[in-house]
C-alpha positions in Angstrom: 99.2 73.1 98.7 100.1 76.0 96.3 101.8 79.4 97.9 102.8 79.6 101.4 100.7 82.9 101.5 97.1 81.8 103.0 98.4 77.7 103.2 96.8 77.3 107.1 93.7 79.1 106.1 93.5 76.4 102.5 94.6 73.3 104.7 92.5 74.5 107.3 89.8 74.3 104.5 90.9 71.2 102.7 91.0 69.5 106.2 87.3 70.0 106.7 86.3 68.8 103.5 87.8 65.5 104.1 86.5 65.2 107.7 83.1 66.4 108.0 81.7 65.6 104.3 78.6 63.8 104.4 79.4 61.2 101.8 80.7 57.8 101.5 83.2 58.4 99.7 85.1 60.6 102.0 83.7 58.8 104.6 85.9 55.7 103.9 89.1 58.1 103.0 89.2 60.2 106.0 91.7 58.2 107.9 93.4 57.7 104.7 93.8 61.1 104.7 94.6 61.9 108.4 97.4 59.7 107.3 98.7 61.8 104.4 98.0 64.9 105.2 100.4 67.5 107.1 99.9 70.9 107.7 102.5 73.2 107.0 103.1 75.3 110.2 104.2 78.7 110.6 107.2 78.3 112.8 105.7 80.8 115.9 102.2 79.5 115.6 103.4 75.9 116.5 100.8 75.2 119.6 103.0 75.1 122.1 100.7 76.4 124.9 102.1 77.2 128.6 100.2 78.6 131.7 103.4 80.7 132.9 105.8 82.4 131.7 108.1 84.2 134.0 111.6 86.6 133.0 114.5 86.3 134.7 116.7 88.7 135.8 119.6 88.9 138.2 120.1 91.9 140.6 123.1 91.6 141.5 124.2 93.3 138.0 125.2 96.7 138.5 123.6 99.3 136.7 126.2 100.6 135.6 127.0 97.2 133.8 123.9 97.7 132.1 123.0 99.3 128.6 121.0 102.5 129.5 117.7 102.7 127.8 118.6 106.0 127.5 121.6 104.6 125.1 118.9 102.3 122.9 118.6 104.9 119.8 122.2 105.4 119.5 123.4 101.8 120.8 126.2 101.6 118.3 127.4 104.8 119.6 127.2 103.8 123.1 129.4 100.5 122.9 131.8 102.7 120.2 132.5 104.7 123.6 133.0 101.7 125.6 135.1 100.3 123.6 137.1 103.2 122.5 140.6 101.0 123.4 139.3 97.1 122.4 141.6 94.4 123.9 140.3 91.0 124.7 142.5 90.5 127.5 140.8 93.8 129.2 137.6 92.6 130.5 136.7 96.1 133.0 135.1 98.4 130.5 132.1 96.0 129.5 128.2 95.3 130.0 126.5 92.7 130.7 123.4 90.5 129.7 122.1 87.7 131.6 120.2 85.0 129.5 120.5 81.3 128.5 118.9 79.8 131.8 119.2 76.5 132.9 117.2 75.2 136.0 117.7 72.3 138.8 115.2 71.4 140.8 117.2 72.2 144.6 118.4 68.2 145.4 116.9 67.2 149.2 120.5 67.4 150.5 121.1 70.9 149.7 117.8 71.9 151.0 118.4 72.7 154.6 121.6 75.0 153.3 119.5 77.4 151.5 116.3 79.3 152.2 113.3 77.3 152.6 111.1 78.5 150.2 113.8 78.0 147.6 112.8 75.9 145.1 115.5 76.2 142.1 118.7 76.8 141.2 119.0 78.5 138.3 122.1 79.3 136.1 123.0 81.6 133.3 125.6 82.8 130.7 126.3 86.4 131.9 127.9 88.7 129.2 127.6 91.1 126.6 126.7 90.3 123.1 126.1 91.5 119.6 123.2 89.2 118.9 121.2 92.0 121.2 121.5 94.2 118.7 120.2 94.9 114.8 122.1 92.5 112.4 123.6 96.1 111.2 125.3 97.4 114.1 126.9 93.8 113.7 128.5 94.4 110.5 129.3 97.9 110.8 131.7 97.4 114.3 135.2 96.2 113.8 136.4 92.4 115.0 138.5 93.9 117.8 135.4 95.3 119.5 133.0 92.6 118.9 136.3 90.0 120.3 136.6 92.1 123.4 132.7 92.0 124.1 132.8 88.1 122.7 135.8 87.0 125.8 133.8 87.4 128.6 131.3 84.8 129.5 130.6 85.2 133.4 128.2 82.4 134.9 124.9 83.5 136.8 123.4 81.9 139.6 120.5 82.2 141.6 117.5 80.7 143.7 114.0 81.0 142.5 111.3 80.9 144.5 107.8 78.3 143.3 106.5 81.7 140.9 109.9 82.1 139.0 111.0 85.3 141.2 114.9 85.6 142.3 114.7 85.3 146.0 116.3 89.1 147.3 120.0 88.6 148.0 120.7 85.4 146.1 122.1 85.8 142.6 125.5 86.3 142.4 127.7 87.0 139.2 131.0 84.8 138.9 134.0 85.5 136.7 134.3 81.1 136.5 137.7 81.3 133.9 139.0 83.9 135.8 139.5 82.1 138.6 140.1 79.1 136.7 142.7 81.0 134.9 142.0 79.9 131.6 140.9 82.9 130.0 142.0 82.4 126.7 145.6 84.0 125.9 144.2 85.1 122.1 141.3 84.9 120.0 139.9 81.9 118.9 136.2 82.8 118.1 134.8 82.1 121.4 135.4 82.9 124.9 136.7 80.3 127.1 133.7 79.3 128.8 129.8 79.3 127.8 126.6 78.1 128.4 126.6 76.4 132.2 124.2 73.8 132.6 123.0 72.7 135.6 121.7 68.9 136.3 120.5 67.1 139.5 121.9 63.6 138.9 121.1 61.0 141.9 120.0 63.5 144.2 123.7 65.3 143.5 123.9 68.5 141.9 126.3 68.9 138.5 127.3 72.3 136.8 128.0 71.4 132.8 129.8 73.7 130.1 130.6 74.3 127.0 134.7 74.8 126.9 137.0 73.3 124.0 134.7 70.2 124.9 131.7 69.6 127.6 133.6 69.8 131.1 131.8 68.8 134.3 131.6 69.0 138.0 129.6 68.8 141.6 128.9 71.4 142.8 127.2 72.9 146.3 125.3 76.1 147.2 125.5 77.5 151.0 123.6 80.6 152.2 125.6 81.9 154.7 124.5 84.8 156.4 121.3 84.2 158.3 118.5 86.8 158.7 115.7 86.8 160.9 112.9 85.4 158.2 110.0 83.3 158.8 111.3 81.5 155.4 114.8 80.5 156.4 115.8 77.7 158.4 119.1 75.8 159.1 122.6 76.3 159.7 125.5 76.8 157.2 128.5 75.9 160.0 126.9 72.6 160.8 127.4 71.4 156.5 129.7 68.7 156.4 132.3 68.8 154.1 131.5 66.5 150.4 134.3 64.8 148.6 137.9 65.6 148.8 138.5 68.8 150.8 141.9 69.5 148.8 140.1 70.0 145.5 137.1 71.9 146.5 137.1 75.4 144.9 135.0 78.0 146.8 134.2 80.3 144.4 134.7 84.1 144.5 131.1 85.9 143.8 132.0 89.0 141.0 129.0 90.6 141.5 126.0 89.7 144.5 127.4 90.1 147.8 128.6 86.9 149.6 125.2 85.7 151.1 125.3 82.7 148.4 128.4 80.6 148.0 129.0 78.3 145.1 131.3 75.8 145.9 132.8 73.4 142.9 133.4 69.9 144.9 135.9 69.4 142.4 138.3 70.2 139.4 136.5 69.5 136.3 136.3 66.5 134.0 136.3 66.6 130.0 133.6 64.6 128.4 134.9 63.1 125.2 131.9 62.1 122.5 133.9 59.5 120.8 133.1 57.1 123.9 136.4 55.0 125.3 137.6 54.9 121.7 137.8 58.2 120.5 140.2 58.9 117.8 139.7 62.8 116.8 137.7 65.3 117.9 134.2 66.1 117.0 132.4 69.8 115.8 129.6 68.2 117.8 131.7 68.1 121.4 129.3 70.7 122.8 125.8 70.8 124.2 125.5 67.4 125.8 122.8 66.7 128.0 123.0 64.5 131.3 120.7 62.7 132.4 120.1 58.9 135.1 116.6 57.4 133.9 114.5 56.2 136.3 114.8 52.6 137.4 118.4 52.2 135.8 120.5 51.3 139.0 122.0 55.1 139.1 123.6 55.3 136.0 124.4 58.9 134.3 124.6 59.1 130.7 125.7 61.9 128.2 123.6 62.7 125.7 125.9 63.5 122.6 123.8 63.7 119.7 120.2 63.7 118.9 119.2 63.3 114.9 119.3 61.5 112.7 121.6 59.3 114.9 120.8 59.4 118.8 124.3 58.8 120.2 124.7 58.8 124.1 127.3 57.5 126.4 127.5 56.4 130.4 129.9 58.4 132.1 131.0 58.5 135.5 131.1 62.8 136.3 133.0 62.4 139.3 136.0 59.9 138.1 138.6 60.3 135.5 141.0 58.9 133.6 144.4 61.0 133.6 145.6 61.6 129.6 148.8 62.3 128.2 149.5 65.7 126.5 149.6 64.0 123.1 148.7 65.0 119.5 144.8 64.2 120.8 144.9 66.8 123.4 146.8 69.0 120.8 145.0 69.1 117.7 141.7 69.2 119.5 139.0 72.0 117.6 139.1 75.6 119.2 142.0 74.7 121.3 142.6 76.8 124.6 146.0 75.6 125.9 145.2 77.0 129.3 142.2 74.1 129.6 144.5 71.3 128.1 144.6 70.3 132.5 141.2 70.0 132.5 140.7 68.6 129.2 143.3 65.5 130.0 140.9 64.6 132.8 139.4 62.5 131.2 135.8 61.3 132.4 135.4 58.0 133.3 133.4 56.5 129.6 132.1 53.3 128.3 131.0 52.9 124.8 128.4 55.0 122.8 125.0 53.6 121.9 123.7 55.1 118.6 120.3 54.1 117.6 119.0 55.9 113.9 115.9 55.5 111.7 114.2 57.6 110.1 111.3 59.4 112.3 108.5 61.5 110.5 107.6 64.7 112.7 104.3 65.3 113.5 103.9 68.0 111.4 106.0 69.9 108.8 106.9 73.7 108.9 107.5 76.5 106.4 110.9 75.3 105.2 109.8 72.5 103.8 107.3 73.6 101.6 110.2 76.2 100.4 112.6 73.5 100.0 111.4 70.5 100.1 113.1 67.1 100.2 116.7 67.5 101.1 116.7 70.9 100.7 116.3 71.9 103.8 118.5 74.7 105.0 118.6 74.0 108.7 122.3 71.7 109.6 121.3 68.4 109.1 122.9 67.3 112.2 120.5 68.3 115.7 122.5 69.0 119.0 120.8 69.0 122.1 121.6 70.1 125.3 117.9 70.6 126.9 117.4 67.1 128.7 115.1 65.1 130.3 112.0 65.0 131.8 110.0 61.5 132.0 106.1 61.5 130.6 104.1 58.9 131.6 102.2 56.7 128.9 98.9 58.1 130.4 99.9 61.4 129.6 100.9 60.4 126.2 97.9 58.3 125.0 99.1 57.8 121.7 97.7 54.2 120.4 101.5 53.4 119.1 102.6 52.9 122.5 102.2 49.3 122.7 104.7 48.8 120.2 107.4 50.4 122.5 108.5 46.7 124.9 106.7 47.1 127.7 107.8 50.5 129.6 105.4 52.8 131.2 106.8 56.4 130.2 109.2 58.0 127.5 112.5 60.5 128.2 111.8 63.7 126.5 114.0 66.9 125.6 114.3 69.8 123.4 116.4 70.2 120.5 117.6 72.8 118.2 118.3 73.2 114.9 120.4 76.5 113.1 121.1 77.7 109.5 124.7 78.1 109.0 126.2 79.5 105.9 123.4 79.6 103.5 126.1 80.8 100.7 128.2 77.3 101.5 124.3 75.6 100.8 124.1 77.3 98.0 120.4 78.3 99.7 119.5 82.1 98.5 120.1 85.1 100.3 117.0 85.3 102.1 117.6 82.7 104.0 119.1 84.3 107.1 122.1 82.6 108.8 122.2 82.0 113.0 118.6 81.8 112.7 117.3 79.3 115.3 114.6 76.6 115.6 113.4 74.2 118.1 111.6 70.6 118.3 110.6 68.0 120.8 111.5 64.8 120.7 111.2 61.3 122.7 112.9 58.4 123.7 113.0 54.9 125.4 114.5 55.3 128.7 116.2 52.0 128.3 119.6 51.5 126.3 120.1 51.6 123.3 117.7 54.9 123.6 115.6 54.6 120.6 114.2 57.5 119.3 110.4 56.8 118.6 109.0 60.3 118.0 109.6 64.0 117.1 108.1 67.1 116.4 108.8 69.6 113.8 109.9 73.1 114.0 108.8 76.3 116.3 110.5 79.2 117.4 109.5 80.1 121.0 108.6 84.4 121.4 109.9 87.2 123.1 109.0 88.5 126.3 106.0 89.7 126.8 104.2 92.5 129.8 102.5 89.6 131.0 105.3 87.7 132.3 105.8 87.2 135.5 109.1 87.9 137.3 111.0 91.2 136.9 110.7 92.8 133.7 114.4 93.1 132.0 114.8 96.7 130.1 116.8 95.1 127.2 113.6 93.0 126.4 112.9 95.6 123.6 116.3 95.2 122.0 115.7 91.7 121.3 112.7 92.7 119.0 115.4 94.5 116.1 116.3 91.4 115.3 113.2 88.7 114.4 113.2 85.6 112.9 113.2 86.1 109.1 113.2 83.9 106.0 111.9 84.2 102.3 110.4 87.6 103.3 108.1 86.6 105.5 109.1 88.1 109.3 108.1 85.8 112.5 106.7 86.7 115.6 109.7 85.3 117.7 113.7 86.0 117.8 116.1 85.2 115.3 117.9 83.1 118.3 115.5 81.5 121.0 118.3 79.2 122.6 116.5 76.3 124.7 118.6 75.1 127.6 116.9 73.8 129.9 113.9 71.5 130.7 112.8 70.6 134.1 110.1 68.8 136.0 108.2 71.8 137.7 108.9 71.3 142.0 106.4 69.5 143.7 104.2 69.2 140.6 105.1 66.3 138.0 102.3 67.0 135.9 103.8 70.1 134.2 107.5 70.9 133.1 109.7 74.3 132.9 111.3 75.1 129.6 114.2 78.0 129.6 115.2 79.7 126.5 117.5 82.7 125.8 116.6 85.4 123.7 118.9 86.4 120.9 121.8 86.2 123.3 120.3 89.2 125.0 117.6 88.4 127.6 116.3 85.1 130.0 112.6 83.3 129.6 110.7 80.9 131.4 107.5 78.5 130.7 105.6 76.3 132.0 104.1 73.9 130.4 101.6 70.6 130.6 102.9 67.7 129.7 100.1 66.4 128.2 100.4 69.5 125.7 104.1 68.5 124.9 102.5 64.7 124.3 100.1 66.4 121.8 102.8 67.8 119.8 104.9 64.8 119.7 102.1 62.0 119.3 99.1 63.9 117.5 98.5 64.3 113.9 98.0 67.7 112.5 94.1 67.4 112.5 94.3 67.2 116.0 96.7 69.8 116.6 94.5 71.7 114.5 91.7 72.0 117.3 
């Protein structure tokens, strides 16, 4: 295809030669060539089309908590100030950044407990971070600041209305290791808690996270006060208590008021990836999905891995299996000895069923026409963590789905994919680590979860005037640090971070996508699922028009 420069506008070219030429020849060859021929996309003009796209942004952060736009031209400055005496045990002198979203559709039994035109719960990492900032202020502050701002990891929640908006007076900010007491005693390169995932699972509602593995739990939301609103119906006292009353945690709301409580129905449980017969522990023990296909007798499964192998285990969230403090629980990666209780519960796991060939995507992006083969600088292994939605065969009309024994519709999530240490690759310098990509991908909904199609790579953009919900201030930080590699700059963030995808409420057609933006901001889509099917099941000719 010769140089990158110009490629769409040549394939674009080459594309039309073979399809529309008027003689025989090419006539016979043009499905030959569909075949063979890929297009090589830019990574932000992937087609990814949505008809919403909403910010999010929670209230209930005091201003004061918040970088002053007054402060953006002399950020470094600004957090040099408030950070004059770095500890990572003092977590008061901070400010805060509410991104990574995750959305659950509000479960029928939680409905009459919360406002009526609620339609979501929605969930996010609440902290500061560096990533908001140029990749220079980075480098130039010292490890003790950037460990102080890096400890705290609060969790967001809030309920959203049908058009993305916080409903007034319920978001809350909650300090969740706090009150756990696990903050971790020193630094280990992470705080101890991070990206909360929410999941409804058989109609019950389940809060994941990242900690020194994937703990999980039930949760329930309560409004409690009641105002005088046409929207709001039901009564709060009259909720009957859910599992054991002894281990229920009402938590303590940082930051919101007390008109929303979040209530954990019990300790947490430790997922282990290695299934009933795990003998060490993983780098991959983070970002698991959950998920209970449709029509499978109410089982929940864990989604551990995604590509090239796609590894995922049953588990039972709400029982455990007690564990010994042994060299297992000792040696485990990123260890935070205040978790080990947590971590030795142990959640009920049967074994793990991998399934792995080799899957095509539908169309190829700018890293491999840089380095082609298995050159490619993203990791090779794909987490996920954005998981599932079911699309319907009609929806896909892709002539291959006969092939697939008999089911009428496919699980799909959202993967990612980062470039770590291009020096250890041996990649060249401008190849820029931490730098983020995304892709679809589907699956049978029956064991052992085959993977049967994928797409390749986009970046998803920044926020845009547009959007609808509140506009967030720091949106304009997020645009010092693009996407950048071999020169060429993207339109989209170095880190988009997907971490959610839901069914839209009360309309099955379309889905909700949730991405952070370079640590720094929250986004929202919506998008058709017969757009997503496109990018999964067409060729690049088609995706083309």
């Amino acid at each position: 295809l010769g140089r990158f420069r110009n490629a769409i506008c040549a394939i674009r070219t080459r594309d039309k030669r073979h399809v529309d030429g008027d003689d025989a020849h090419n006539d016979q060859n043009t499905e030959k060539n569909r075949v063979k021929l890929f297009k090589y996309w830019r990574f932000d003009q992937v087609p990814l089309h949505y008809n919403v796209a909403a910010g999010l942004v929670l209230p209930s952060i005091p201003d004061r908590l918040r970088v002053p736009p007054s402060r953006f031209r002399d950020v470094e400055a600004y957090i040099r100030e408030l950070y004059a005496n770095p500890d990572p045990k003092n977590t008061s002198n901070s400010f805060l950044s509410e991104y990574n979203p995750s959305l659950a559709v509000i479960p029928a039994g939680m409905k009459s407990s919360l406002p009526r035109h609620a339609k979501y719960i929605a969930s996010m990492r609440v902290s500061p971070n560096i990533h908001c900032f140029p990749r220079e202020i980075e480098d130039a502050l010292e490890d003790d600041i950037k460990q102080t701002m890096h400890s705290v990891s609060h969790l967001g929640v809030a309920l959203l209305d049908g058009k993305y908006q916080v409903i007034p007076g319920f978001d809350v900010v909650i300090d969740l290791a706090g009150q756990l007491d696990i903050m971790r005693s020193k630094w280990m390169g992470e705080p101890a808690l991070s990206d909360y995932r929410l999941f409804v699972l058989n109609g019950e509602l389940y809060l994941n996270i990242n900690a020194d593995t994937v703990i999980v739990t039930r949760v329930k939301l309560l409004a409690t006060e009641y105002v005088k609103h046409s929207w709001f119906e039901g009564n709060a006292d009259e909720v009957e208590p859910d599992g054991d009353e002894e281990e229920q945690l009402e938590l303590e709301n940082l930051h919101g008021g007390d008109r929303l409580k979040v209530i954990l129905l019990h300790q947490f449980n430790s997922i282990w990836g290695g299934g009933r017969e795990h003998k060490k522990w993983k780098n991959y023990d983070k970002n698991y999905a959950l998920f209970s296909p449709p029509n499978n007798d109410g089982k929940v499964y864990a989604e551990v891995a995604i590509y090239p192998e796609h590894k995922v285990m049953e588990i039972v969230p709400d029982e455990y299996d007690q564990q010994p403090n042994n060299d297992l629980i000792k040696q485990r990666l990123r260890r935070n000895f205040l978790s080990d209780s947590i971590v030795q519960r142990r959640v009920k796991a049967f074994d793990v069923t991998t399934s792995g060939k080799p899957i095509l995507p539908t169309f190829f992006t700018a890293d491999e026409h840089w380095f082609p083969g298995k050159r490619n600088p993203f990791k090779e292994f794909s987490h996920g963590g954005s998981c599932c939605v079911s699309i319907s065969l009609d929806e896909i009309e892709a002539p291959e789905a006969g092939r697939w024994g008999g089911i009428d519709s496919l699980l799909v999530g959202v993967g990612h994919n980062v470039i770590m240490y291009h020096a250890k690759k041996k990649l060249p310098e401008l190849v820029e680590d931490l730098s983020y990509v995304s892709f679809l991908y589907a699956f049978n909904p029956r064991p052992p979860f085959e993977l049967v199609a994928r797409s390749g790579y986009f970046c998803l953009g920044y926020a845009s005037s547009s959007d609808g919900g509140m506009q967030n201030p720091h949106s304009i930080l997020t645009h010092s640090r693009p996407f950048r590699q071999m020169k060429r700059t993207f339109d989209c963030p170095i880190i988009h971070f997907v971490q959610t995808i839901v069914e839209k409420a009360d309309d099955p057609s379309n889905v909700v996508i949730g991405y952070g933006i370079n640590d720094c901001t929250a986004r929202l889509l919506e998008v058709s699922k017969r757009d997503i099917a496109k990018l999964l099941f067409s060729s690049a000719l088609v995706l083309e028009t």
